[in-house]
Steps between C-alpha positions, in 0.01 A plus 500: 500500500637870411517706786411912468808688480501825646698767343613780742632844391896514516395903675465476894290784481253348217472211731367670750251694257423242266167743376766764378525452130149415454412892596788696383347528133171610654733753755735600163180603345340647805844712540518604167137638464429654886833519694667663206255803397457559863917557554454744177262668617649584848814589357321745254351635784794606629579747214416773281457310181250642282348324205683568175842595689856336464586259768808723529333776603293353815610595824459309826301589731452334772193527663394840379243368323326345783550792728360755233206256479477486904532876524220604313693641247322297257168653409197197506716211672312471790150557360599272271560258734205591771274466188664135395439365828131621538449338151679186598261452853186600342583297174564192684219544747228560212610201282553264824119605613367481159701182381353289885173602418533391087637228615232364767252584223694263257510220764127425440396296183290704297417494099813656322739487720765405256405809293541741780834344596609552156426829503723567750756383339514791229565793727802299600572402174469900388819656507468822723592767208188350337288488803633884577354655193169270486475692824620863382208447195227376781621816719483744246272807630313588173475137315619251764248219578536558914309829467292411266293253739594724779267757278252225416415456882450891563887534630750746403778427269858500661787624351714149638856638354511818675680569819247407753385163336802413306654287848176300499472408139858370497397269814170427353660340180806348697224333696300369227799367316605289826285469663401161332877400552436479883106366458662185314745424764289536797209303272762179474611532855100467645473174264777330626361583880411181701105439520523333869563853654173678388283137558586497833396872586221494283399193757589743810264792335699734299417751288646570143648833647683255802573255282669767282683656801617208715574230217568702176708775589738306720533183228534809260767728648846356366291557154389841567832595636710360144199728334586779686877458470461495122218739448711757732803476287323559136308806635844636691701492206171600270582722150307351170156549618607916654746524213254430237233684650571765640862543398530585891261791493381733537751637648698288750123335594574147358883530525560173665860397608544294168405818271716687748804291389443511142452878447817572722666237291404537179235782457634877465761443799699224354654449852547157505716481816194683697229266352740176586483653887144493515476166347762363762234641732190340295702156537569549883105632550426151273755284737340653832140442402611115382689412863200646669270327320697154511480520889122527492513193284782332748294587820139365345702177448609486859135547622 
C-alpha cells in the first residue's frame, strides 16, 4: 500500500504559515488597487501640486494643507462637511425605515410578488447619472411631472432646485435609488429567520407589533447593522446624484464633501494638493464611521 507523502516547505517561516501563498495574490492585488492610491494621495496632500504643473516645481509642504483646512482658511470645508454628515444620518435612517417596512410587506405571499421584486431591481440597476437627471426632468418647476400632480390635487408647485428645496431633492432621489438596495437585504435576512421563535410567542399571546419588537429586531440586528455600515459609507462619500443635479448648488447648498474635493481639485482652483487633504480627511471620516459601526456589529454578537 502507498503511503501519503507530505511535502513540507524548505522556509521555517512558510511552515509555520502554511495559508501564506494562497492570499498573497489576493493581498498583491488588494495592495496595488487600495494601499497604493491611498499612499499617493497622502503624499499629494502634503504639497502644493496643482493640476497641470511640473513635478519639479511642487514644493513640500508638510502639513500646511491640513492646517489651512483646520483653520478655517478654507472657505465651505466645514459646511461641507456638517452638511455630509446630516445627509449621511438622515440618508441611512430614511432608507433603513423605509427598506424594514418594504421588506415586512414583501415577507407576505401576495399575487405579483415576483414583479414587484423585479422592479426593484432597476433603480439599482440605474446608474446614478441616469437616475440624477430622470430626477432634474421630474423636478423641473414649469414642466416637471412632481408639480404637475402637486397642481392636480389643488397644491402649489415647488421650485425643488432652488436653495431652500434643492438639499431635499438630492436626498429624495438618493433615497429612491437605494433605498431598494437595503429593502432586498433586509427582505432575504427575514426569510432565512427561524419559524420556532414567532410559534412559540404567538402560543404565549403576542401581537404582530411584539412579535416584531422582541423576535425580529434582535434576529435582525447584525443585518441592519452591515446595512447601515454600507448605506453610511455610499451617502458619506456621495457626488453623482449632487454632481449631476445640482452641480453643488445653488450656491454651496448641495456642496457635499465629495463635490468639495473635486472643485478644489479640478474645478477653477486646480489645487490638487488642497483637494488630496480633504480627501485624506473624507477617508479618515469613512474609516471612523466603519470601526464604529463594526463594534455595534461585534457587541450584538456578544449579546
Amino acid at each position: 500500500m502507498g503511503r501519503n507523502i507530505k511535502i513540507r516547505p524548505a522556509n521555517p517561516w512558510l511552515r509555520k504559515h502554511p495559508w501564506a501563498p494562497y492570499i498573497f495574490p489576493t493581498a498583491a492585488v488588494m495592495l496595488l488597487l487600495f494601499v497604493v492610491p491611498i499612499l499617493f494621495v497622502f503624499v499629494i496632500s502634503l504639497t502644493n501640486y496643482r493640476l497641470g504643473a511640473e513635478f519639479s516645481q511642487v514644493s513640500f509642504l508638510g502639513f500646511s494643507n491640513f492646517l489651512r483646512l483646520f483653520s478655517g482658511e478654507e472657505s465651505g470645508f466645514y459646511y461641507s462637511i456638517g452638511i455630509s454628515v446630516l445627509f449621511m444620518v438622515l440618508g441611512t435612517a430614511i432608507q433603513l425605515v423605509l427598506g424594514m417596512i418594504c421588506a415586512l410587506l414583501l415577507n407576505h405571499e401576495f399575487k405579483g410578488k415576483s414583479i414587484v421584486i423585479a422592479c426593484l431591481i432597476v433603480p439599482i440597476a440605474m446608474t446614478p447619472s441616469i437616475v440624477s437627471q430622470i430626477w432634474k426632468l421630474m423636478f423641473h418647476g414649469e414642466f416637471g411631472v412632481i408639480n404637475y400632480f402637486l397642481k392636480a390635487v389643488g397644491g402649489q408647485g415647488v421650485q425643488w432646485l432652488d436653495a431652500n428645496h434643492a438639499f431635499l431633492s438630492v436626498l429624495i432621489a438618493t433615497v429612491w435609488q437605494y433605498t431598494p438596495f437595503v429593502t432586498l437585504m433586509l427582505y432575504a435576512g427575514l426569510r432565512s429567520l427561524p419559524e420556532s421563535p414567532y410559534e412559540s410567542a404567538v402560543l404565549d399571546g403576542a401581537n404582530q407589533w411584539q412579535l416584531f419588537r422582541y423576535i425580529t429586531l434582535p434576529l435582525m440586528k447584525n443585518l441592519i447593522a452591515l446595512c447601515a455600515l454600507l448605506r453610511s459609507i455610499d451617502m458619506l462619500k456621495t457626488f453623482d446624484i449632487p454632481y449631476v443635479l445640482t452641480q453643488g448648488g445653488p450656491g454651496n447648498v448641495t456642496r457635499f464633501l465629495g463635490l468639495k474635493i473635486y472643485d478644489t481639485g479640478f474645478g477653477e482652483q486646480n489645487f490638487v494638493g488642497r483637494a488630496s487633504a480633504m480627501a485624506v480627511i473624507l477617508i479618515i471620516l469613512v474609516s471612523l464611521i466603519s470601526l464604529i459601526l463594526f463594534q455595534v456589529m461585534n457587541k450584538s454578537r456578544e449579546s
